[in-house]
C-alpha positions, -999 to 999 in steps of 0.1 A, spaced: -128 -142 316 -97 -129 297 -84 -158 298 -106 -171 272 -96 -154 237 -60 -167 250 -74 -203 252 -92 -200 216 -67 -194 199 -40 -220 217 -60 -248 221 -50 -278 200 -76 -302 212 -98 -293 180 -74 -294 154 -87 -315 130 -80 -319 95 -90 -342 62 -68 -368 51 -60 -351 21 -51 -319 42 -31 -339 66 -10 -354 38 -2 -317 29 14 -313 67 29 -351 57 49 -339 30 57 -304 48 71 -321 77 81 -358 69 108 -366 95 85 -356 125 53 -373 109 72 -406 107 86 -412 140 76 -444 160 73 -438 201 110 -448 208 122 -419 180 98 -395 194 106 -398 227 141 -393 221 133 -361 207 114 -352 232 147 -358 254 170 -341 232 146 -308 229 149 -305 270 185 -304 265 214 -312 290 228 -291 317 265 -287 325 269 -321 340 251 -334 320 222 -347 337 189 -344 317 167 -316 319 139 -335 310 142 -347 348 145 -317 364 119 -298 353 95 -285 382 58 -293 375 33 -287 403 26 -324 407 57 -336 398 91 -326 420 124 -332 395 148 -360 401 186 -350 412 216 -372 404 209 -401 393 230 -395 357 237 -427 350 204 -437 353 194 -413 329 220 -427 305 211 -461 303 178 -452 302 182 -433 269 211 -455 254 181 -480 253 161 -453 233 192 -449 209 191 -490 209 157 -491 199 165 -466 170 185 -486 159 168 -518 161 134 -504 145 112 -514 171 110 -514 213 120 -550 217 132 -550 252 109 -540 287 132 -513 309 134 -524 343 147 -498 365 154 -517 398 170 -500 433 159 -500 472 127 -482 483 128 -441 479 155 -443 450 133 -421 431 126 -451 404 85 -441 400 98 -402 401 119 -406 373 94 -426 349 67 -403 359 90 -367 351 96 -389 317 57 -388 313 53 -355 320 78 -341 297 66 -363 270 34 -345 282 47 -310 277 60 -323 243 31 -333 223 18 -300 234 42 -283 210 43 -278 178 79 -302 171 56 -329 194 26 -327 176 11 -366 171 -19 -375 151 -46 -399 149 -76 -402 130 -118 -412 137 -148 -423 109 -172 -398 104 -207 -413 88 -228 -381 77 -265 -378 85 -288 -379 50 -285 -343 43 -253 -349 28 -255 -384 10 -289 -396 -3 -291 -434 7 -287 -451 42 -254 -431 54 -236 -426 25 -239 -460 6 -258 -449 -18 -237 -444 -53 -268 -413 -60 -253 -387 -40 -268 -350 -39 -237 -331 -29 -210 -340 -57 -187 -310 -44 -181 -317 -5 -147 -341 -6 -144 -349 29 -167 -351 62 -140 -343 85 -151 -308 86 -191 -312 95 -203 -304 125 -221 -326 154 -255 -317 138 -249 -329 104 -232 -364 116 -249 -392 121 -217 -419 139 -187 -414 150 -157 -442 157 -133 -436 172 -93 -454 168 -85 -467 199 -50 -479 194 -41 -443 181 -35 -460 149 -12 -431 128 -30 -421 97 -6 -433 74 -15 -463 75 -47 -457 59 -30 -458 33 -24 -491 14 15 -511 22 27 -512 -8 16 -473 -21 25 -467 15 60 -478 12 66 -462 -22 50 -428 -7 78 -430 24 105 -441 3 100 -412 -23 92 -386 6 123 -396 31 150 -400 1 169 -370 12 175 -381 44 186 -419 41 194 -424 76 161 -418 90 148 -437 60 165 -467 72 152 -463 107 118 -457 93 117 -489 73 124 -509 103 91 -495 124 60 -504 120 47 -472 101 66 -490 71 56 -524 74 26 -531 97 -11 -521 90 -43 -506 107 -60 -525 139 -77 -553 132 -116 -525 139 -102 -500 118 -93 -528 89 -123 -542 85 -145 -510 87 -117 -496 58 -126 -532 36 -163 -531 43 -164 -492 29 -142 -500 1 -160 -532 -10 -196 -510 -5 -180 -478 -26 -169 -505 -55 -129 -501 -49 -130 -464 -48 -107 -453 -16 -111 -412 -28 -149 -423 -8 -135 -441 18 -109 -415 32 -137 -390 28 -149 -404 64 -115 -400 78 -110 -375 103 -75 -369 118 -72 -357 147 -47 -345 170 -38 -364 205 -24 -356 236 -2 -371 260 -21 -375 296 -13 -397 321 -40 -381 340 -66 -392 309 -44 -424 305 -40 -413 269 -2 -424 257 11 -426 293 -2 -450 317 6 -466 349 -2 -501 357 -6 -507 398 1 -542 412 -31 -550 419 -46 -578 398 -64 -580 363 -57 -583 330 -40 -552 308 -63 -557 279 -97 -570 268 -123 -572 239 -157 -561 237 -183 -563 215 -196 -531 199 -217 -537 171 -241 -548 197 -246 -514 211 -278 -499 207 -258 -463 207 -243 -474 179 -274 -484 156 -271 -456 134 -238 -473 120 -243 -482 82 -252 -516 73 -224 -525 59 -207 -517 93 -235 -535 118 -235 -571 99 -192 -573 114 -187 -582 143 -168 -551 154 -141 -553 188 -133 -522 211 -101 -533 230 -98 -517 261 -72 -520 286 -41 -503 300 -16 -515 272 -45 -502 248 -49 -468 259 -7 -462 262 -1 -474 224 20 -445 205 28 -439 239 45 -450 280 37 -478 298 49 -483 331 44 -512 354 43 -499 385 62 -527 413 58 -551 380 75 -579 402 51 -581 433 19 -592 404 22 -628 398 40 -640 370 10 -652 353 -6 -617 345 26 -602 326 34 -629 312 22 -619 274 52 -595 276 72 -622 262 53 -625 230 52 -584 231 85 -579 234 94 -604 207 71 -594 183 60 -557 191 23 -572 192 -2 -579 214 -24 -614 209 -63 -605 221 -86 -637 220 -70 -642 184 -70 -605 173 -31 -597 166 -28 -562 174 5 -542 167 17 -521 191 41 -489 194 49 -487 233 79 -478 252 79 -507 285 92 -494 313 88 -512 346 100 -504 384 106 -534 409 124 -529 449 159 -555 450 141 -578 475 116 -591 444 144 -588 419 161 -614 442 134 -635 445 123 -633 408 159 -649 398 152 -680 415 121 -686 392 124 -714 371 107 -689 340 135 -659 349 158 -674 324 130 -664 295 120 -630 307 161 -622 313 169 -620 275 133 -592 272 140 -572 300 170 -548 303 178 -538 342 189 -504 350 200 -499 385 185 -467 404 205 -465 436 201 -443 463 224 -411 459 261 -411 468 260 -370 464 248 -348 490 252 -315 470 220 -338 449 209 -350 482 205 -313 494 186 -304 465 160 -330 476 151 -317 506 158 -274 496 119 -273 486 107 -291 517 130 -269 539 117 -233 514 83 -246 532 87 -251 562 109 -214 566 75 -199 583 80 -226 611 115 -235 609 146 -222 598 172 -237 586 210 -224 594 242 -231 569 256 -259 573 221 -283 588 208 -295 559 248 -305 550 247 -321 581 217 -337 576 226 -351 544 258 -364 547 244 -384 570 225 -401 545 253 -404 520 278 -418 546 251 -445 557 251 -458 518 290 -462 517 313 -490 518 350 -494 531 373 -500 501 393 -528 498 426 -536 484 419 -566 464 395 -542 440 427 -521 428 451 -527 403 476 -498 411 489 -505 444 492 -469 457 459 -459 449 444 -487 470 468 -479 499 449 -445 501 414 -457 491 415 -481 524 421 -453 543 393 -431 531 366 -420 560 332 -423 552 332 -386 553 364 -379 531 351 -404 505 310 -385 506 336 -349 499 353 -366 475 325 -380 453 303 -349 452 330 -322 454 362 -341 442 379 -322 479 411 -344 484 416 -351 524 447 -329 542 465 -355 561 476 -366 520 509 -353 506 511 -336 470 517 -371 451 488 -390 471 467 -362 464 476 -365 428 468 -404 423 435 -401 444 424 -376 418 431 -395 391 417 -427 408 382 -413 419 365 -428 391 381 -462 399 369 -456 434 333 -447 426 333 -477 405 344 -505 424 311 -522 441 291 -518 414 291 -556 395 290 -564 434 253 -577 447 261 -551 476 270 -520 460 270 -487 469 237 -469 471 218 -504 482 214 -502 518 213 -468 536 185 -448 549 164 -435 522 149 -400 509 117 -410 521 124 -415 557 147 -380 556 118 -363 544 99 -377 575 125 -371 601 134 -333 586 96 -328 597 104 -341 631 133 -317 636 111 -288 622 81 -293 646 110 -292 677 130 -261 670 123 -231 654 163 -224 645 181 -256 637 212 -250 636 241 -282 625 238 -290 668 198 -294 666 208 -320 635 232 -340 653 215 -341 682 185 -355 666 208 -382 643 225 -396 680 184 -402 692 179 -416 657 208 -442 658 191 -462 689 157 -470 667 179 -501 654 143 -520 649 134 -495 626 160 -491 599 183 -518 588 214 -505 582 220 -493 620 223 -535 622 254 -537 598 286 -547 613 308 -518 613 343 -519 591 366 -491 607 342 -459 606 316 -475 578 285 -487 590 292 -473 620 267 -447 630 277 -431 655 311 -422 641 292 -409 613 278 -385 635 311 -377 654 330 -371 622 300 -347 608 301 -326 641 336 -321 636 335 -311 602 309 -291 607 326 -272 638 358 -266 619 338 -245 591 319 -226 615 352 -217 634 368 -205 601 337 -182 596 336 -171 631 370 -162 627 367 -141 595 336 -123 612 360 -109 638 372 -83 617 407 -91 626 434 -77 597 461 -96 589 490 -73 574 507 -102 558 507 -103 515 495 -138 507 495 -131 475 533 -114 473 546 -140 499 537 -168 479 548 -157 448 583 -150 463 586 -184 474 573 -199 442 599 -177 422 630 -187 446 623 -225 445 617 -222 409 653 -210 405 665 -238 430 655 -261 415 665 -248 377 699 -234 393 693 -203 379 699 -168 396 667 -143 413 668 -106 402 662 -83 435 641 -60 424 655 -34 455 691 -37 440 686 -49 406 710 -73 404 706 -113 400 717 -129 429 715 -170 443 677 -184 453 672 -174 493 676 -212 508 666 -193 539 634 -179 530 624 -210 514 630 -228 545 612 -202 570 585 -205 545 578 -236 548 583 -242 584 558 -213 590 530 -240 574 547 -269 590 559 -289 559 557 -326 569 572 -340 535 600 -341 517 605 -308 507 621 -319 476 589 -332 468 569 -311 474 585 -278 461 588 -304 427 545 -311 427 547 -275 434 563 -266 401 545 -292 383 509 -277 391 517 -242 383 528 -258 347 497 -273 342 482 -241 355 500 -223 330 489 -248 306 454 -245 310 450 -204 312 474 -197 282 482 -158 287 463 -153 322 478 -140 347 483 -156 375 466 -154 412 487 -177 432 462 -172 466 437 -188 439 463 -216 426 475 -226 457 447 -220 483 459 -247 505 487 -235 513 475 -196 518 450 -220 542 484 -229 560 498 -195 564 468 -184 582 474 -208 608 498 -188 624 477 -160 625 448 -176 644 465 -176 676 459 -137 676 423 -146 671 422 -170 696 428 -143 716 399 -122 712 373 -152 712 381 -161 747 373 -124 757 343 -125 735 338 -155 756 337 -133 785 308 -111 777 286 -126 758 264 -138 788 256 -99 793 251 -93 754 226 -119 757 209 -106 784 209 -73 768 190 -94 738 163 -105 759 155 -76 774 159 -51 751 125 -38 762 135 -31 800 149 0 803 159 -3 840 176 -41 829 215 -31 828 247 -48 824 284 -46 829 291 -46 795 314 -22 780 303 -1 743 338 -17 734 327 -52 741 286 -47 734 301 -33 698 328 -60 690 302 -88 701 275 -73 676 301 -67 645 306 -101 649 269 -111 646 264 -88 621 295 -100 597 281 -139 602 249 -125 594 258 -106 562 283 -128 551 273 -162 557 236 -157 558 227 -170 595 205 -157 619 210 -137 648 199 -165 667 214 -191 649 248 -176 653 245 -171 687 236 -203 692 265 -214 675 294 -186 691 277 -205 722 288 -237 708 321 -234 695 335 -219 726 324 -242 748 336 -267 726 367 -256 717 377 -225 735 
């Protein structure tokens, strides 16, 4: 039970305070006392932060209940460029619509806003207040609850403080209605104007919300005029009954952040209290009203989130009141306008979208709702992240090799991409090499900016430059990237599948599994697209993903086999840098055996570059050469340089040569590793021999052992793999 004396003393459910005490923490802190929802919730943004690609952290936070959302940063954006607009304009005047195919993460990213919003008000810099009436039991006032002017105790100014025995009602606000506004408009708007003139610009803002110009709920208005009239004018004994109180935010208790389900009713209703027997110790002057509770969804969220959940599949009929809402900031109840502080957010699938624009009343809802678009992801590095806490669970059963859940999830990106066309490019060149793009070369080059081979120096150049054009071009299209595709939600379902078949799943298990997957055309809808070159075309997806994934294991296969090469990268490179340097400058080389400056070596420049099979212009190329280590030089004023680091594509080129030694060995490996198997799998079995040499048995296991170390795979995994390759390639 330790944990108890921690919980006493944290617990902020039972702070409570007077009004006059809580005009104290008013004037200590005024900015964060006077913020309406959309200011607050900015806040709340801004104190998660950003992280270095600045996505919001506010979405990736890990909650038990709650996995974060990846990518998706210009969702994020828009999403709080409307908070910034609502700053501005004073009040939440437009409903957020975030709108994308099913399993685009839309309900996950409202619901991480909720639950930092949550973890918010549970600090001190999120701390909201309301306030409830407290009506004392006789011991306190003589009279009937307090209305009598003889009263017995002259010292005790407030009744926040008493405890349950010594009151005799207690009501509740249940719009959350702040506690300034007890306070009269016009002594209210001197108090703020006084309080906030050292900080004019949140002044402004303040004078446009409704803490400035609006006034208590139409309950807690008339309970405050029926005191005041019975206490003669005097509001000293009216705010003695005030108790304010702090609040949470819960969606789980509905309090601030609620979700509204498609299913049909109304948001918000009346009913009657002053009828209610539990209620019959109320004060006289408080049972002759006729006194409202509003209940309701849009009730419980005020000072708080609302979210419509799938808004568009409710008919239009039961949202329609947003139009007032959103107009006014109010909410009309059987007559009763009520004020209210909400942020609207609202989720909706493109299929209802669609059908929603062909309504007659669209037009009128168009100009209150602003539509961000949540499409699927166009990153896998994001994509991966999805899935890293499904595949962490699922290591008991299954494991996952490098390179499989890449597989698996460029896949998914490359089924969500679109062919480029000409027509969409102003600069002529760039479109050239956009059109030629592979659905795998354009998923590289929008998650890891990698800039295909088969390009020259200058192509490579204007694709860089042009990748923002490139991610950009479908999107004012109807059919943009990110629209169509198979979605998060049935990856999750078919990474289960693969788990519960192989216990190593390896790149091979992945693809196999994706060629079985492409024949379920009835089940997913963009298997049915007609193909343009390689897009939307499956199974060259697939083929293009193997390959890719075979060429990176066969680099790492070849690094494992402890092969040296004796060649300088590092000092051969640099040599041919500094000769075509002074070619091109017509300036003179110092040989550093004889000292003396002598002419640039046209030779060695030329074996050079036939040893990584230049197929350029060389004049070209040795000029972009130049060119980048300037902007190298640039960029790292007084580093030294690394050229293995500048120029890794061509140290990739050099090694070429030296793979035909390797080659080499991995067909003898090839040879033997039937036996080093065999050795494997019956390790136990002493009598169980083999041909194999130590030489062989020790190569084949340094092997294993490097892929293992070095590139985190299993034994079995790379076995699998060595398996693989060579009969693939070898």
């Amino acid at each position: 039970m330790d944990w108890l004396e921690e919980a006493n003393q944290k617990d902020s459910h039972s702070e409570v305070h007077s009004f006059r005490d809580y005009m104290d923490i008013f004037h200590k802190y005024p900015i964060r006392e006077t913020r309406p929802t959309y200011k607050y919730l900015l806040d709340m943004v801004h104190s998660y932060g950003q992280d270095k690609d600045g996505n919001y952290k506010v979405f990736q936070h890990k909650y038990p209940d709650s996995p974060p959302v990846y990518g998706q940063k210009r969702t994020q954006r828009a999403l709080i460029e409307n908070l910034e607009n609502f700053e501005k304009e004073g009040v939440n005047n437009k409903f957020i619509l975030l709108v994308g195919p099913n399993g685009s993460s839309k309900s996950s990213l409202v619901r991480q806003f909720m639950k930092g919003a949550e973890s918010y008000s549970k600090k001190d810099e999120g701390v909201l207040y309301s306030f409830s009436w407290i009506f004392p039991i006789d011991n306190y006032i003589k009279g009937n609850l307090g209305f009598s002017s003889d009263r017995t105790n002259r010292d005790l100014n407030t009744y926040a403080y008493l405890e349950d025995k010594d009151i005799s009602a207690i009501l509740g606000s249940e719009l959350k209605d702040h506690p300034l506004l007890l306070i009269p408009k016009e002594y209210r708007q001197e108090i703020l104007n006084d309080t906030l003139a050292k900080d004019p610009s949140h002044l402004e803002m303040v004078k446009k919300s409704y803490i400035y110009k609006s006034d208590l709920s139409k309950r807690n208005r008339m309970i405050y005029d029926a005191l005041l009239k019975n206490y003669k004018g005097k509001h000293t004994e009216v705010l003695k009954h005030i108790r304010v109180e702090r609040i949470l935010i819960s969606k789980r208790y509905s309090a601030s952040a609620v979700t509204i389900e498609p299913q049909l009713h109304v948001d918000a209703k009346l009913q009657q209290i002053t009828m209610d027997k539990r209620l019959a110790s109320l004060p006289p002057s408080l049972q002759c009203l006729n006194l409202f509770s509003m209940q309701g969804e849009v009730v419980l969220a005020n000072r708080g989130i609302l979210e419509y959940s799938d808004l568009l599949k409710r008919p239009l009929d039961t949202y329609k009141y947003l139009l007032m809402t959103m107009e006014t900031g109010s909410i009309n109840l059987q007559g009763i306008l009520t004020q209210l502080d909400i942020f609207f957010v609202g989720t909706s699938n493109e299929i209802h979208l669609a059908a929603f624009k062909q309504h007659p009343d669209f037009n009128s809802f168009k100009g209150r709702i602003n539509f961000i678009r949540v499409p699927y992801l166009l990153n896998y590095k994001d994509e991966m992240s999805i899935y890293q806490e499904q595949v962490e669970g699922l290591k008991s059963n299954s494991v996952f090799e490098p390179h499989a859940l890449e597989a698996f999830c460029l896949f998914a990106i490359m089924t969500r991409l679109r062919c480029s066309q000409t027509k969409h490019f102003e600069n002529s060149k760039l479109a050239k090499i956009a059109t030629t793009l592979s659905p795998l070369e354009k998923a590289k080059l929008y998650a890891i900016e990698e800039l295909p081979e088969n390009l020259d120096s200058e192509e490579k150049q204007i694709l860089k430059l042009g990748r923002v054009d490139i991610q950009a071009e479908f999107e004012n299209e109807n059919l943009y990237e990110g629209k169509f595709g198979i979605s998060p939600r049935d990856m999750k379902n078919i990474l289960y599948k693969i788990t519960s078949k192989h216990e190593t799943i390896t790149f091979v298990e992945v693809i196999d599994y994706l060629y079985k997957l492409i024949q379920k055309k009835n089940n997913y809808d963009f298997l049915n697209m007609t193909p343009q070159g390689d897009f939307h075309h499956p199974a060259r997806f697939i083929a293009l993903i193997k390959e890719e994934c075979l060429n990176r294991f066969d680099r790492e296969f070849r690094e494992s086999l402890g092969l040296v090469d004796d060649r300088s990268y590092e000092d051969y490179l640099k040599r041919y840098i500094e000769n075509v340097n002074a070619l091109i400058k017509g300036e003179r080389i110092k040989n550093i055996i004889t000292g003396k400056y002598e002419e640039a070596d046209d030779y060695f420049i030329k074996e050079f570059e036939q040893s990584i099979n230049l197929n350029e212009s060389s004049d070209s190329f040795r000029s972009h050469l130049i060119s980048k280590l300037g902007a190298w030089y640039l960029d790292n004023p007084g580093k030294q340089i690394i050229y293995n680091e500048v120029f890794p594509d061509i140290v990739e080129r050099l090694q070429e040569s030296f793979r035909v030694e390797q080659k080499k060995v991995i067909v003898e490996i090839s040879k033997h590793l039937v036996f080093f198997e065999k050795e494997i799998s019956t390790a136990e079995d002493e009598d169980a021999k083999t041909p194999l040499s130590d030489a062989n048995r020790n190569q084949i296991r340094k092997v294993l052992d490097n892929l293992i170390e070095n590139y985190s795979y299993s034994q079995n995994g790379a076995l699998a793999l060595i398996k693989f390759i060579i009969k693939e390639r070898y």
